[in-house]
Structures are given as structure tokens and as C-alpha cells.
DODRENDO-933822 format. One record per residue (C-alpha): residue in three letters; x, y, z. Coordinates in steps of 0.1 Angstrom, whole numbers, padded with zeros to 4 digits, always signed. Example, Ala and Ser with C-alpha at 12.3 -4.5 7.8 and 13.67 -1.06 7.14 Angstrom:
<sites>
ALA+0123-0045+0078
SER+0137-0011+0071
</sites>
This chain:
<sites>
UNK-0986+0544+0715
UNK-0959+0534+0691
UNK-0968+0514+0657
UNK-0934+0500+0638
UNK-0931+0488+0603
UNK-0910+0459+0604
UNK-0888+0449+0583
UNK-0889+0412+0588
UNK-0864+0415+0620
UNK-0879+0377+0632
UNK-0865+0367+0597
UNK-0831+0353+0619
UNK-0849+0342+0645
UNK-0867+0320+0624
UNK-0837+0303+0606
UNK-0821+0302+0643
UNK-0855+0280+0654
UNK-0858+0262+0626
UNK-0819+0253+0631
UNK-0815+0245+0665
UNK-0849+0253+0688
UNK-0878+0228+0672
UNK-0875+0195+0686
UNK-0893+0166+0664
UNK-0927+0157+0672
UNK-0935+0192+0693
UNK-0970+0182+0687
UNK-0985+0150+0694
UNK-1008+0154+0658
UNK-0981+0166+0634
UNK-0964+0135+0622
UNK-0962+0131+0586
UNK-0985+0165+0580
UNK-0977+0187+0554
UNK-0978+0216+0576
UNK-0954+0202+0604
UNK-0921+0226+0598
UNK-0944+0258+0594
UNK-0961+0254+0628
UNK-0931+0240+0649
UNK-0906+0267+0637
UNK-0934+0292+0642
UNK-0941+0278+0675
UNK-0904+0279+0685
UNK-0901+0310+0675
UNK-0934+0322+0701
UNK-0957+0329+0675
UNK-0982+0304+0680
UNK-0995+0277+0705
UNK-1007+0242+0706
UNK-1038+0231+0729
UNK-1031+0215+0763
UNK-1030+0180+0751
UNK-1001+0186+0734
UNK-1023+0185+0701
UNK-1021+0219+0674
UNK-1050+0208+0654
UNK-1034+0217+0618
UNK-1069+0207+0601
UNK-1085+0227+0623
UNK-1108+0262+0618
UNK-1086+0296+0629
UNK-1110+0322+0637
UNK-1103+0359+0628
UNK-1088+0369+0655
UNK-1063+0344+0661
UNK-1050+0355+0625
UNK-1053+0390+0632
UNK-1030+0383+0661
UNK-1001+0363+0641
UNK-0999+0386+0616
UNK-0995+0413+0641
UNK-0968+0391+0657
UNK-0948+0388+0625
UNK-0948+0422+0617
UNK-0941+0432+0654
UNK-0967+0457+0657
UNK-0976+0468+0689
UNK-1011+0458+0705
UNK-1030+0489+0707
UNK-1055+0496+0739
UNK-1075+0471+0762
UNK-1090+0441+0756
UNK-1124+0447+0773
UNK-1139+0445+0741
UNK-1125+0409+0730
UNK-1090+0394+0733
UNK-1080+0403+0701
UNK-1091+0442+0699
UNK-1058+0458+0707
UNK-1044+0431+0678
UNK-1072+0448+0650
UNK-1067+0482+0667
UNK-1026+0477+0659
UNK-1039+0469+0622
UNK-1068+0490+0617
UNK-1046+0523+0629
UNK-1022+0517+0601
UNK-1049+0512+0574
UNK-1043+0477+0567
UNK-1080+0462+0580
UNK-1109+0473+0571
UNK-1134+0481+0593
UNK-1164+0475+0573
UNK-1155+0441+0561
UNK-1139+0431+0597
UNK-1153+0450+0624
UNK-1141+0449+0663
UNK-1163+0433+0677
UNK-1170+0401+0698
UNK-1189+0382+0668
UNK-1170+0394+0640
UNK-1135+0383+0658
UNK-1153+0349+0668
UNK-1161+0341+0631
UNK-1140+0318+0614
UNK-1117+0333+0591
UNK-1116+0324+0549
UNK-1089+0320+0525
UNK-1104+0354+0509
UNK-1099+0373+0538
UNK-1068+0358+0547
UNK-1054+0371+0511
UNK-1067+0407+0520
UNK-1048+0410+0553
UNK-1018+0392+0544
UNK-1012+0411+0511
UNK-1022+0445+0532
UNK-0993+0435+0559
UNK-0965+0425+0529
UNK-0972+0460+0510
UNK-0983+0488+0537
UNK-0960+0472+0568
UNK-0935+0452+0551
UNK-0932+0474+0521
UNK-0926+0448+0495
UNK-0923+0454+0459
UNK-0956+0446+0439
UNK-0955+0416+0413
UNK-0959+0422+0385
UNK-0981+0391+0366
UNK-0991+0396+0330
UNK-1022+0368+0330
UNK-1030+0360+0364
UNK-1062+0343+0348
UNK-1037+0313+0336
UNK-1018+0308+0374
UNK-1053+0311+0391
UNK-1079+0282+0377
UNK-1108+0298+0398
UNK-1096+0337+0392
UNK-1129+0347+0379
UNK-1146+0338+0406
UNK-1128+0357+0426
UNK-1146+0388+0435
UNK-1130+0423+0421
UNK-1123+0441+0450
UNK-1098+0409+0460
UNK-1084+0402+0433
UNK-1054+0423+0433
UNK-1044+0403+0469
UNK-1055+0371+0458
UNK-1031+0376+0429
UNK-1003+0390+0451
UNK-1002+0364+0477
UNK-1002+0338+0447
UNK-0971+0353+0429
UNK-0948+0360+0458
UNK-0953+0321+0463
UNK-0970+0328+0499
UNK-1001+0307+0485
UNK-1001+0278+0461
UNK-1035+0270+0458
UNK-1050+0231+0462
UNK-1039+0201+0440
UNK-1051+0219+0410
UNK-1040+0251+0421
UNK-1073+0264+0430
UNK-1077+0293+0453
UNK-1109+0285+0469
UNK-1114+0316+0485
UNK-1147+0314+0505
UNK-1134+0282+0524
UNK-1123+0285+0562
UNK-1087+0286+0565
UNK-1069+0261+0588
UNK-1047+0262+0616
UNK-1017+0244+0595
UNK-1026+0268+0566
UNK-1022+0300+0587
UNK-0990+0287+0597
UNK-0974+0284+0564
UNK-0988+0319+0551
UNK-0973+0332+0582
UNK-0939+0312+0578
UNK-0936+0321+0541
UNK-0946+0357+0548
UNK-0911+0360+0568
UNK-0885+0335+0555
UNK-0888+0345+0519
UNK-0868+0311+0512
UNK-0899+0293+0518
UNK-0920+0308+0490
UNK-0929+0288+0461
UNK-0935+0315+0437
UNK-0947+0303+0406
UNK-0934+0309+0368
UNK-0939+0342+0357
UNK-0927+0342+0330
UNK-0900+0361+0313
UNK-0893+0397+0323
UNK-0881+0428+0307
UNK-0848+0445+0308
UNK-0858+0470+0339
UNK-0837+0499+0315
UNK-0835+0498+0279
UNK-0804+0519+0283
UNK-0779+0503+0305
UNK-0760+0536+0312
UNK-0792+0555+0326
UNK-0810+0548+0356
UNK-0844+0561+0363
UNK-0850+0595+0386
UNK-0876+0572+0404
UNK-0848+0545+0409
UNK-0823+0572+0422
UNK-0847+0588+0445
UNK-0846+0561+0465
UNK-0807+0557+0477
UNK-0805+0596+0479
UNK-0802+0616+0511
UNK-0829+0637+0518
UNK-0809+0669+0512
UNK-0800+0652+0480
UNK-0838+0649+0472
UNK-0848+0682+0479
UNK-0822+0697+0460
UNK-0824+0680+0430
UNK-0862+0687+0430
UNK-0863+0720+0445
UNK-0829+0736+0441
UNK-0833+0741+0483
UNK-0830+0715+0507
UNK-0856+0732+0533
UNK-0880+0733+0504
UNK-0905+0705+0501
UNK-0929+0712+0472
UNK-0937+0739+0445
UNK-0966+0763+0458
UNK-0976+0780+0422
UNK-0965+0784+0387
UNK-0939+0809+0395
UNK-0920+0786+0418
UNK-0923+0753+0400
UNK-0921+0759+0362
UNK-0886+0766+0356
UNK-0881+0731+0368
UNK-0907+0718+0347
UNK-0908+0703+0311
UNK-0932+0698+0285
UNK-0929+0657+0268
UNK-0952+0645+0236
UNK-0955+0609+0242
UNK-0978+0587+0220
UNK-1014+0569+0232
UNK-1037+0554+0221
UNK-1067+0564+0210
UNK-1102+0543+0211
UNK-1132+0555+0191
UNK-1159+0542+0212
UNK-1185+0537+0185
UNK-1165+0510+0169
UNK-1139+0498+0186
UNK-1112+0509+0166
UNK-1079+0524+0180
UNK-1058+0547+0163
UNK-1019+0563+0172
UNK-1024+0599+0183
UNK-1000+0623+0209
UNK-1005+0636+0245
UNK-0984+0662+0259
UNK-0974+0665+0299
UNK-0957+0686+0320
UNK-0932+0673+0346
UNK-0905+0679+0363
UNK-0871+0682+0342
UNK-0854+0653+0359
UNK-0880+0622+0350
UNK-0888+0636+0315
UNK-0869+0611+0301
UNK-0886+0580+0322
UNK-0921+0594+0314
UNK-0907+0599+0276
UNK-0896+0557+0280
UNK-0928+0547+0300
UNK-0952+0563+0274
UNK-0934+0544+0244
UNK-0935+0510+0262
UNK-0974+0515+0270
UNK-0977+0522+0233
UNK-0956+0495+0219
UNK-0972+0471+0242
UNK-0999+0444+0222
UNK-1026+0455+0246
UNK-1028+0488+0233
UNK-1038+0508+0264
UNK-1066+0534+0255
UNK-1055+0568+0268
UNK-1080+0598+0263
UNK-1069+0613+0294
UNK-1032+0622+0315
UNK-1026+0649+0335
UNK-0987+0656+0351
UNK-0975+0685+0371
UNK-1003+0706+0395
UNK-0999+0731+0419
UNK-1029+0726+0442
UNK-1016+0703+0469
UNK-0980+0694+0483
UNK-0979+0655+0477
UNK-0961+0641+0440
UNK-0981+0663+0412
UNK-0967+0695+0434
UNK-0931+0684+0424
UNK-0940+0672+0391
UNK-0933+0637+0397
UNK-0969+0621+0396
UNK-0993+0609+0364
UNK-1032+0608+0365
UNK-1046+0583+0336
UNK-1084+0583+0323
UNK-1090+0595+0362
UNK-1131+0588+0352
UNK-1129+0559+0347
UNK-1095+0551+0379
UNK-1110+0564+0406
UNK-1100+0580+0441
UNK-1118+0561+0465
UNK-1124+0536+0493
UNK-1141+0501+0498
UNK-1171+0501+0524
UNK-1180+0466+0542
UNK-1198+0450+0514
UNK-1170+0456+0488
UNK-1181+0481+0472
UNK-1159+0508+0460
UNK-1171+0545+0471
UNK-1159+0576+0446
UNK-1144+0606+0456
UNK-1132+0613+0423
UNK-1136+0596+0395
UNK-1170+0577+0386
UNK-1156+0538+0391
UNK-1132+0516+0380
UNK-1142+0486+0361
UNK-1111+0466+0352
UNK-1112+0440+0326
UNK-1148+0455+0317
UNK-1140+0492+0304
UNK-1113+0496+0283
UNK-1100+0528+0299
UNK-1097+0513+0335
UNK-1062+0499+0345
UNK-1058+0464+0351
UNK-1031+0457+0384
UNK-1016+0433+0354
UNK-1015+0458+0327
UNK-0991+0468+0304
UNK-0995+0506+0323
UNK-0984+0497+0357
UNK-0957+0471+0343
UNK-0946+0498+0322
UNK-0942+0525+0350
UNK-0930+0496+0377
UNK-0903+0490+0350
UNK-0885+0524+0360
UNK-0894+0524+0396
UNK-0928+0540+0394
UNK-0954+0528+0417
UNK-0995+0523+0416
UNK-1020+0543+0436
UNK-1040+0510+0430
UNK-1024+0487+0455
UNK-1036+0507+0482
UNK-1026+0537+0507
UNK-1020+0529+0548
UNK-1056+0548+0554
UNK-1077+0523+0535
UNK-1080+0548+0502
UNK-1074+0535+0463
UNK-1063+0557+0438
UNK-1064+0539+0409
UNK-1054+0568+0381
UNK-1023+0578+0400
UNK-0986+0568+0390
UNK-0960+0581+0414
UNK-0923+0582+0419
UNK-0927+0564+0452
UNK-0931+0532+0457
UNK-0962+0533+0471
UNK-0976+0552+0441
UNK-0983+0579+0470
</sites>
């Protein structure tokens, strides 16, 4: 069984259909619809089909399955086992082993494949194909609540893909830019999602605004940013003075690499509201002192005034990012560790919840603390792991916020 993460290979093939391989008028029902381009360049391209009368039905109801397939298709994953359980199960099998369905919501079977898929669910699986396959860079949006007319109708547990697919212009909403999340998605609609999601030129991201300088100092570059073009001899050595050496065991091995950084928070006196400057100390590893010095002052400095009663840096008790000293935990109570079950509820394993936009200690996916530690190449536990986990507290040097 082999599962690849693409990295939008049909991307030429695409712009080669859309050249020279889509004839005018594939379909006999496409004339003048908004959707035309989308489906014939997808179709040239052998992702999608029309019906035997030569009609595609672009107004049409696309089921779940038929989306699970075309996503698959873009992102060349491999179908994964037999189809004895419904045409589509080696397509959600191909998904679910890289922790980009979930289960719960979308289960393999007959009926749930059958049902007709909406805009909501849509979001979900696209956004989980663009940032756990495709390995795209988050967007970073400041008030999602002003690009979104119906945001807060959209159900926590989406938000954070509704918002995604919005800002990287995959999704533009209805005339008044609408999301409309529990409506069936069509057949032309799946097409453009699907188009967009691979030919980057066809994105109509919105405005977001302006954007920060990603360095206050021009002449340094962020450990997390470096990381990234090194070698992995490079990495190891830097990190671990040995390039067989992959983490720090104990206290013995790790401190000598490690340094201590006062950075200021934000304190929140929960009786009446009032915040107040105060200090938190952190140990990390020597080499992204600096960007956790920078990170912390643009948290601070920011007008939203991120509470922080709790950070913890550099720990010895596993081998992933805190073992090198290159991870932060914030207010882990109330950013927890956890996973969504079927009805959208979010299941602790550590941490009690995570209430965004309701508690003031939970992180917001739009926050000044993840655009802070996106600013030097950090990422966000919070978007989401390939096994279906959230870690909402967790700030890494990775991309992935792994």
C-alpha cells in the first residue's frame, strides 16, 4: 500500500488541458454557466465525468463519495482496498489512513457515502487535503467575522476550515458572500473547489489586509525559517551537536544547549477583568531564544492583549519538539490535546476544553498568538495533525506545529 503527498504534480497538466485539450461545448448543458472552465479543464484532465447524454449537470447534487473520490484524484492518493463495501471505500480508506476524514462525522458506509454532500463538509475535507496532503502554509486572517457575513453561524469545530478555504480564495461565498454551509454542494461547485485547489492562479483570495514585516530585523532570519532549507545533518547538529542524535533524553544531555528568556504577558485578574504587564520565564533551546524573545514582544505589543497565565518550553519526557527545546505550550487548560468525535464535539486528553472567542485564555486560529509565532515560521498544533488529533496549546518549529 503506498499513500503519496502530492505536491500539486496535475498542476501542468492542468494548464496543458486548459491550453490545448478542452474543446468548447464538451457538455451539452454548460453554455454560458459560470462553472464551464472548472469542469471542462477538470474533465480533460480525467478527473471527472459527464452523464451519457452528454449532459454534466452543474446544478446538480454530488454525493459524498463522488467528492471523496476527486479530491483523492487531485492529490493523487492511491485507492486503498476493495470496493465490496461501496465504490468509493478504497477513496475514504486513502483519506481516512492519512488522518484527513473523520470517521465519526463520515463513516464508510453504503448510506453515509450515498448522502449528499454540504458546503460544511466540503470545507472540512478540502482544507484537511490543502494542509495535511498538500502541506500549504496556514492564512493567517485577523477578523474573519468581517470576510464571512454568516461566520457565526458557522459551528466551532469548522470554523477554522471554513475560514481557510475562504482566504486562500478556493471559496467565495454567494452574491453576498455568504457561506451557507449546511446547503448541498453542486456538481459545478465541486468542480471549481477542485480546480482552485490545484491551479493556484485561479483563486480569488480576498483582501486581507495589510501584513507585517515577517522580521523586524532584516539581517536575521528565524531558527524556525532556517530549519527548513537545512540538511538533515545540518539539523541535527545544530540542535544536537551529533548528526546520529535525534532528541535530548534528560537534563544532563539537553541543558547545556538550553537557555533561560524573560519575555512579558499579560496578565488577567479574573474577578474584574483587568489586565496588567507581568514576566514569564522559558527555557529553550539556545538557537530560537531570540525568535521566542521577538514572538513574546509582538504578543504583548499586540491591541488584543493575549492573557498568558501559563507557558511551558523545553521537557525531557518524549522525543517530539519540547525534547529539543523548540516547542511552546500556552494556557494548555484551557488549549487542549484532543480529538473531534462524530457529533463535533471535542474529546480532552489533556487540557479541559477550548473555548475560543468565549474564554479569554483559549487561542483564536486568528489571534495575535499564532500570527505572532507564524510571523517567524512557527506553526499551530491547532490546524490539526495527519491522525485526526488537535493540540491547540502547542507552538512548534515545524510547520505543522507538530
Amino acid at each position: 500500500m503506498i499513500l503519496r503527498r502530492a505536491r500539486r504534480p496535475l498542476a501542468a497538466l492542468l494548464l496543458l488541458a486548459a491550453l490545448l485539450s478542452v474543446p468548447a461545448g464538451a457538455y451539452t448543458d454548460l453554455e454560458e454557466h459560470w462553472s464551464a472552465q472548472a469542469v471542462e479543464t477538470l474533465s480533460a484532465a480525467g478527473l471527472i465525468n459527464g452523464f451519457p447524454d452528454g449532459s454534466f449537470r452543474p446544478d446538480g447534487t454530488l454525493r459524498r463519495g463522488e467528492y471523496i473520490k476527486m479530491l483523492c484524484l487531485a492529490a493523487e492518493l492511491q485507492p486503498v482496498g476493495n470496493a465490496s463495501v461501496h465504490w468509493a471505500a478504497p477513496y475514504w480508506t486513502a483519506l481516512q489512513a492519512l488522518g484527513l476524514i473523520d470517521a465519526g462525522a463520515i463513516p464508510c458506509t453504503p448510506a453515509a457515502l450515498d448522502q449528499e454532500i454540504t458546503r460544511y463538509e466540503m470545507a472540512s475535507l478540502t482544507s484537511a487535503v490543502l494542509f495535511g496532503c498538500l502541506e500549504e502554509a496556514l492564512a493567517i486572517v485577523t477578523d474573519p467575522a468581517s470576510l464571512i457575513p454568516d461566520y457565526d453561524q458557522v459551528p466551532d469545530s469548522l470554523l477554522d476550515a471554513v475560514v481557510q478555504v475562504y482566504a486562500k480564495g478556493i471559496i467565495t461565498g454567494y452574491e453576498d458572500g455568504s457561506f451557507q454551509g449546511a446547503r448541498t454542494l453542486t456538481r459545478g461547485e465541486a468542480a471549481t473547489v477542485i480546480w482552485r485547489v490545484l491551479d493556484e492562479d485561479q483563486r480569488r483570495p480576498p483582501d486581507l489586509g495589510p501584513t507585517e514585516p515577517e522580521e523586524p530585523d532584516e539581517n536575521r532570519v528565524s531558527f524556525a525559517r532556517r530549519y527548513q532549507s537545512m540538511s538533515t545533518t545540518e539539523r541535527r547538529t545544530t540542535l544536537f551537536g551529533d548528526p546520529n542524535k535525534t532528541y535530548f533524553a534528560n537534563a544532563e544531555e539537553g541543558d547545556p544547549y538550553m537557555a533561560e528568556v524573560t519575555v512579558p504577558v499579560w496578565r488577567l485578574n479574573e474577578s474584574t477583568g483587568e489586565k496588567t504587564a507581568g514576566e514569564i520565564t522559558l527555557t529553550v533551546h539556545r538557537e530560537v531564544a531570540w525568535e521566542v524573545e521577538q514572538i513574546f514582544e509582538t504578543i504583548f505589543h499586540d491591541p488584543e492583549r493575549f492573557p498568558i497565565k501559563s507557558a511551558g518550553g523545553t521537557r525531557y519526557g518524549d522525543t517530539m519538539r519540547h525534547a529539543w527545546g523548540c516547542a511552546i505550550d500556552i494556557n494548555y487548560n484551557e488549549n487542549a490535546y484532543g480529538r473531534y468525535d462524530g457529533e463535533g464535539n471535542f474529546i480532552c486528553s489533556t487540557g479541559a476544553g477550548w473555548w475560543p472567542g468565549e474564554n479569554p485564555y483559549s487561542i483564536t486560529p486568528t489571534g495575535s498568538v499564532v500570527r505572532a509565532f507564524a510571523k517567524y515560521g512557527w506553526g499551530w498544533g491547532g490546524q490539526g495533525y495527519s491522525g485526526g488529533t488537535y493540540d491547540y496549546m502547542h507552538f512548534s518549529i515545524l510547520p505543522s506545529g507538530g
